[in-house]
C-alpha positions in Angstrom: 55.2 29.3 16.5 56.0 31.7 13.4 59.1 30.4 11.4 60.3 33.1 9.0 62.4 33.0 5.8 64.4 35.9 4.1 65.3 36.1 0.5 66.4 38.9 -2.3 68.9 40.4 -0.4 72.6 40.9 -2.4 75.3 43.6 -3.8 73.8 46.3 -6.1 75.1 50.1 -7.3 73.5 53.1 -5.8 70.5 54.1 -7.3 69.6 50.5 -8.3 66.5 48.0 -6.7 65.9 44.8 -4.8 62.6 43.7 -3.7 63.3 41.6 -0.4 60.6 38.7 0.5 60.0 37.3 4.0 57.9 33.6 3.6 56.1 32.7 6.8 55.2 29.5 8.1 53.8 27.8 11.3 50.7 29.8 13.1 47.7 31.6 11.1 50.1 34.9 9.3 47.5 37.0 8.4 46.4 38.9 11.6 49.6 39.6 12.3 52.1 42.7 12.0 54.9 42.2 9.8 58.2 44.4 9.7 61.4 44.8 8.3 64.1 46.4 10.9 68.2 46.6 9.6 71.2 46.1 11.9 74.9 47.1 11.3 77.7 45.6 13.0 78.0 47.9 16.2 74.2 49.1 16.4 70.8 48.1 17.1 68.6 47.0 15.1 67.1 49.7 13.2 63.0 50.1 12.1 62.8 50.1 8.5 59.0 49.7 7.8 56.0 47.8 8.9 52.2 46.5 7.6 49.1 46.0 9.5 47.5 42.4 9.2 45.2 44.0 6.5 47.8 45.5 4.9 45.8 49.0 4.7 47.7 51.0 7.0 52.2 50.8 6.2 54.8 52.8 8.6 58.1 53.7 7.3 61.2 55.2 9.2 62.1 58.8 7.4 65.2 57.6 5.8 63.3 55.9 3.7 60.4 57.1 3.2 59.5 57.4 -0.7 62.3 54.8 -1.8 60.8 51.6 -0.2 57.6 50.0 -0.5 56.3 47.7 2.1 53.3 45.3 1.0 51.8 41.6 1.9 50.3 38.8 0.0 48.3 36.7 3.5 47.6 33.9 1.0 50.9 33.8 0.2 51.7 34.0 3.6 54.6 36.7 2.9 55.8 40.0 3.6 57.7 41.9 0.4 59.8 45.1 0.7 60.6 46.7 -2.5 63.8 48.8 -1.9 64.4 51.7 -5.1 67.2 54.2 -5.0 69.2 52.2 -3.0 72.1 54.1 -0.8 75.1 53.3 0.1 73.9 54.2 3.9 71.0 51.6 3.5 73.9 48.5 3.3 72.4 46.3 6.7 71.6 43.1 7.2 67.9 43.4 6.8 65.3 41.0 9.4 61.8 40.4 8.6 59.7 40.2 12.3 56.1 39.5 13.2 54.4 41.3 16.4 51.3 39.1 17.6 49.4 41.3 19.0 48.0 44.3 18.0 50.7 48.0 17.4 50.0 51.3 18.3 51.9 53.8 15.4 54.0 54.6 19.0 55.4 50.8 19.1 55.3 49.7 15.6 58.9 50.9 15.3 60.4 49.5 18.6 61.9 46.0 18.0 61.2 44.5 21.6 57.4 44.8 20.4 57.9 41.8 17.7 57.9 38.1 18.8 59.4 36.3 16.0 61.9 37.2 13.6 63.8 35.7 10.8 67.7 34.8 9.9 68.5 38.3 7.8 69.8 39.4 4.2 72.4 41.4 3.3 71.8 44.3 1.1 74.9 45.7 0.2 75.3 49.0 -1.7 78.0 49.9 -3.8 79.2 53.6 -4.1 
């Protein structure tokens, strides 16, 4: 069992940063995949960006590509996602997950693939 913990999350202007971390405990961390997926109220949950166990290989979804930053510290046993030139259109509540098993790049994006997932963080952004 994988417990998972998000923090940073909170209300900033467009065009401003947060740097979001996800603390794992329970089961060995570091040979899994980590994630971060978003969810509005009304829609599924959305892939943001992901991060192989050895943290050489990172997926992003296009939207925001170039503006976040995906990255993991295994000693640490946690997942960070550094979010610059924040939009308004990237207000969600943001979920950090963990896939044990191994990802293909075709299901690194699909949420059914993970198995554990934490509580969420807002990010809100203001206009």
């Amino acid at each position: 069992q994988v417990q998972l913990l998000e923090s940073g999350g909170g209300l900033v202007q467009a065009g401003g940063s947060l740097r979001l971390s996800c603390a794992a405990s329970g089961r060995t961390f570091s040979r899994y995949v980590m994630g971060w997926f978003r969810q509005t109220p009304g829609k599924e949950r959305d892939f943001v960006a992901a991060i192989t166990w050895s943290g050489c290989t990172t997926y992003y979804a296009n939207s925001v590509k170039g503006r976040f930053t995906i990255a993991r510290d295994n000693a640490e046993n946690t997942v960070y996602l550094r979010m610059n030139s924040l939009k308004p259109e990237d207000t969600a509540v943001y979920y950090c997950a963990v896939a044990n098993r191994v990802l293909t790049a075709g299901l690194i994006t699909r949420a059914n693939n993970y198995d554990y997932w934490g509580q969420g963080t807002q990010v809100t952004v203001s206009s």
